[in-house]
ROSE-4610 file (N, C-alpha, C; in Angstrom, 1 decimal, always signed):
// ROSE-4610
residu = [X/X/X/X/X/X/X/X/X/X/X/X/X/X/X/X/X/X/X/X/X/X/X/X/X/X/X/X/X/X/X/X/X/X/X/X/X/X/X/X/X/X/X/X/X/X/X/X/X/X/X/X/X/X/X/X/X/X/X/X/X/X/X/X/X/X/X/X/X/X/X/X/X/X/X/X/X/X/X/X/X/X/X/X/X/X/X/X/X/X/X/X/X/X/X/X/X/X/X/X/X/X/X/X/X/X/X/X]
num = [1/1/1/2/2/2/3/3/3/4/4/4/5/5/5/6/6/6/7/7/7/8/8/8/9/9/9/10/10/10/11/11/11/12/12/12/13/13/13/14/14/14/15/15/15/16/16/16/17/17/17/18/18/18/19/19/19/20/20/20/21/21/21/22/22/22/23/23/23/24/24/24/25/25/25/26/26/26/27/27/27/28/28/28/29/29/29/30/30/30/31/31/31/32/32/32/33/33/33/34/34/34/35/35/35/36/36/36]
x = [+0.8/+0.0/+0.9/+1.6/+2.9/+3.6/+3.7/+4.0/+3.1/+1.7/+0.5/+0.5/+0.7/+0.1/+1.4/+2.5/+3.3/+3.5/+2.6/+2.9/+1.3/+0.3/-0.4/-0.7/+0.1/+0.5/-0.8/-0.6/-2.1/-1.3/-2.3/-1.7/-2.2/-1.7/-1.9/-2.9/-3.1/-5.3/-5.9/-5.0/-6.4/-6.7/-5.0/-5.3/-5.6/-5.7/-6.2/-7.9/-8.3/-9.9/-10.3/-9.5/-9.9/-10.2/-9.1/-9.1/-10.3/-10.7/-11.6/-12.7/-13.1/-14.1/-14.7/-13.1/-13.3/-13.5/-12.8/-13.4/-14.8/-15.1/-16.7/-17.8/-17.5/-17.9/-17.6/-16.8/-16.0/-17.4/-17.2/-18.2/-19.3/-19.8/-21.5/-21.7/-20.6/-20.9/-21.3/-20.2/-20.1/-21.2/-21.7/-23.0/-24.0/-24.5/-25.4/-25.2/-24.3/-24.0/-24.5/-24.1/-24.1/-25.9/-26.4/-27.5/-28.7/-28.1/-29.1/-29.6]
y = [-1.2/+0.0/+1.2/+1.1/+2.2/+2.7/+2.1/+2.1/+2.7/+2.0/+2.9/+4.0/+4.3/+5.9/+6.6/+6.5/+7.5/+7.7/+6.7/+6.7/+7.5/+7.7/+8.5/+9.8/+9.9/+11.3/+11.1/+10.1/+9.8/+9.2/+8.9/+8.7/+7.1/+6.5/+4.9/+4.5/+5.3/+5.2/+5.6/+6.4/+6.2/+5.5/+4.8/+4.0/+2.4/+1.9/+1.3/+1.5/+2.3/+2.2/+2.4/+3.0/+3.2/+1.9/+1.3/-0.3/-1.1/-1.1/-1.6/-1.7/+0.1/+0.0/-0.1/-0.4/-0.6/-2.2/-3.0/-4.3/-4.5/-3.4/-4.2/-3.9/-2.9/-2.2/-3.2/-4.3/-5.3/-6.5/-6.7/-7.9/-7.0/-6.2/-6.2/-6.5/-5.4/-6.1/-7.2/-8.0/-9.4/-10.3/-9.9/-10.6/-10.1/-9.0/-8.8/-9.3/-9.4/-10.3/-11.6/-12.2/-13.9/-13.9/-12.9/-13.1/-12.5/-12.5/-12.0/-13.9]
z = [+0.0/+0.0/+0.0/+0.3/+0.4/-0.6/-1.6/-2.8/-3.7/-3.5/-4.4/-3.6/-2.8/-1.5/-2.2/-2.4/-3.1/-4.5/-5.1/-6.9/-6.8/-5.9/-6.2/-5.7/-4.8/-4.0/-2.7/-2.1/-1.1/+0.2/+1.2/+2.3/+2.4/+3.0/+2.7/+3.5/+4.1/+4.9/+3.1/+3.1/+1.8/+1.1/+0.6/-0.5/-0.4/+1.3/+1.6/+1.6/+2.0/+1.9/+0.3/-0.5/-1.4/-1.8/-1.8/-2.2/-1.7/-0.2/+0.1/-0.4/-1.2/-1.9/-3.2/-3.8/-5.3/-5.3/-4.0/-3.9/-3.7/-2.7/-2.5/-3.3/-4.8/-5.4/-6.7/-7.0/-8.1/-7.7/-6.6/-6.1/-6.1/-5.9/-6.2/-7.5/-8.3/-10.0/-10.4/-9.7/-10.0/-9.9/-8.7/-7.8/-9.0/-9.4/-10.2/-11.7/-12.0/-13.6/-13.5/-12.2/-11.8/-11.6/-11.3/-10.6/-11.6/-12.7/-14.0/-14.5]
């Protein structure tokens, strides 16, 4: 995370939650494709 937090000029709280919610934002996708 430390790595992304400086290649994007962010603080690594961010770019961990960010992440959290591009994950739980990937899985709803997911869930709604599967669930058509």
């Amino acid at each position: 995370h430390k790595e992304v937090a400086e290649m994007l000029g962010i603080s690594v709280g961010t770019s961990k939650s960010q992440l959290f919610y591009a994950k739980k934002r990937l899985r709803e996708s997911i869930s709604k494709i599967l669930g058509q």
